[in-house]
C-alpha positions as CSV (number, residue, x, y, z in Angstrom):
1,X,0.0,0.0,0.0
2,X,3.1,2.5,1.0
3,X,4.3,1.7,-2.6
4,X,0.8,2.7,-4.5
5,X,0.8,5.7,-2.5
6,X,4.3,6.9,-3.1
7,X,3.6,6.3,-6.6
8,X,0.5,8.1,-7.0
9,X,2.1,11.1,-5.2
10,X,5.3,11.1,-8.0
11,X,2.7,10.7,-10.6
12,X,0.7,13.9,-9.7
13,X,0.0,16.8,-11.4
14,X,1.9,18.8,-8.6
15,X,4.9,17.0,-8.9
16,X,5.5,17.8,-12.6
17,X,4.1,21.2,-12.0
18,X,7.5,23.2,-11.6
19,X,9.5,25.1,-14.3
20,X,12.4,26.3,-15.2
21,X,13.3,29.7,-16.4
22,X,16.2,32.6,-17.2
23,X,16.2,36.3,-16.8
24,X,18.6,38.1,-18.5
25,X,19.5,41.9,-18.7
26,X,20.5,42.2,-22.2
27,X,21.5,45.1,-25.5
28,X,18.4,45.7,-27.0
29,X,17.6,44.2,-30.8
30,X,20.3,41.5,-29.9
31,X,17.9,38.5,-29.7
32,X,19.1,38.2,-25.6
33,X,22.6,36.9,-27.3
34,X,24.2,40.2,-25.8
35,X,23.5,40.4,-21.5
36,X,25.0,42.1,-19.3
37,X,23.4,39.9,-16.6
38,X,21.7,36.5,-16.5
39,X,19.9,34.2,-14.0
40,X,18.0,31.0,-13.7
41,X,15.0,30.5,-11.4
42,X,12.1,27.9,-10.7
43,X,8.9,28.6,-10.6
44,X,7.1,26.1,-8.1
45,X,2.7,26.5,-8.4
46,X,0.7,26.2,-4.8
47,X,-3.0,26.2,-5.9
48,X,-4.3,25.8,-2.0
49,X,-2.5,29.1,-1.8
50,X,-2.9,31.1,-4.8
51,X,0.5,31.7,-4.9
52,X,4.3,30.9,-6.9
53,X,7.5,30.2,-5.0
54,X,10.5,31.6,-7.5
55,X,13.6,29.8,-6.6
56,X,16.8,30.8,-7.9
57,X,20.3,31.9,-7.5
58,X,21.4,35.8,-8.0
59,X,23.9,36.7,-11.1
60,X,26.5,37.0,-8.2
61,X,25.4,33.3,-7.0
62,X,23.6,34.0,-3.7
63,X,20.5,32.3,-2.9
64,X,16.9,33.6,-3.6
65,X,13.4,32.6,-2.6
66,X,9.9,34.6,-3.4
67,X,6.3,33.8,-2.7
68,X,4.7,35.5,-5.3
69,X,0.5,35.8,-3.6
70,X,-2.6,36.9,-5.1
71,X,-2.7,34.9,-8.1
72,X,-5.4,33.5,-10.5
73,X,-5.6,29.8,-10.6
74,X,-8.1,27.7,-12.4
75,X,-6.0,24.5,-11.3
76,X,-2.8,23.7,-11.0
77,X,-1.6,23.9,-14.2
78,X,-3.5,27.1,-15.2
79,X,-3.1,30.1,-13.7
80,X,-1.9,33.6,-14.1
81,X,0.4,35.6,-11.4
82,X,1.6,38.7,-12.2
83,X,4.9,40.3,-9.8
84,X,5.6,43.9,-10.4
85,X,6.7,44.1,-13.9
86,X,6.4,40.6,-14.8
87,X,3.2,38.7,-15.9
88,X,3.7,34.7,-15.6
89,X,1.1,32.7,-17.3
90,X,0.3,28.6,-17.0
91,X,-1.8,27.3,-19.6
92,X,-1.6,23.7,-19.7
93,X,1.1,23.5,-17.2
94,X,3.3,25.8,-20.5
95,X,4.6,28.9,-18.4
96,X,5.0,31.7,-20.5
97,X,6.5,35.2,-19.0
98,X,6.9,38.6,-20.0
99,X,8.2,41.8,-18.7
100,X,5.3,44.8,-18.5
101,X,6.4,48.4,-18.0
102,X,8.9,50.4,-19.3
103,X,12.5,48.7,-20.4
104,X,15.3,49.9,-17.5
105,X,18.2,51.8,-17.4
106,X,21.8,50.5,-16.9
107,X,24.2,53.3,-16.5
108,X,21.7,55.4,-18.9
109,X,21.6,53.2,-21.7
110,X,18.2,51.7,-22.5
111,X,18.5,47.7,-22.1
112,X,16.3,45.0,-22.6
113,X,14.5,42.4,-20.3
114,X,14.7,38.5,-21.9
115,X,12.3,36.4,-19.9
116,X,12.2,32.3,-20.9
């Protein structure tokens, strides 16, 4: 009985439910093949909670965890979450991000935001 139960669990929606993703600061027109900055990240669903844990490291390496709240969710593989200027979207358990707002400023120069 243990086993069908440890099985089920692995087999869940929730445990294929997180993703992985980059951010990347980046020239702009350059396809994101020219950044000045990159990081990867996971994003980890909680429908109970309406909300997304982002895991990830820094560009410099150091550790970072975020619950992002107030989300949308239909189910656990559909939802939407939006976490100041970037809108996440799961539609079929396919996250899809992009950046919202106006493109920043590195040392004056207009740069670009690559989201995947």
């Amino acid at each position: 009985m243990k086993y069908l139960i440890a099985t089920a669990l692995l087999f869940s929606p929730l445990a294929f439910a997180e993703s992985n993703h980059s951010f990347a600061i980046c020239e702009p027109n350059t396809q994101c093949s020219k950044c000045i900055e990159r990081a990867t990240f996971s994003l980890t669903p909680n429908s109970s909670t309406k909300s997304v844990i982002a895991r990830g490291n820094s560009p410099d390496g150091i550790p970072q965890m975020k619950e992002i709240v107030d989300c949308e969710f239909k189910d656990i593989q559909n939802w939407v979450c939006k976490d100041g200027r970037a809108l996440m979207t799961s539609v079929s358990g396919k996250v899809t991000m992009s950046y919202v707002g106006p493109p920043p400023k590195v040392d004056g120069k207009q740069k670009e935001v690559c989201l995947k």
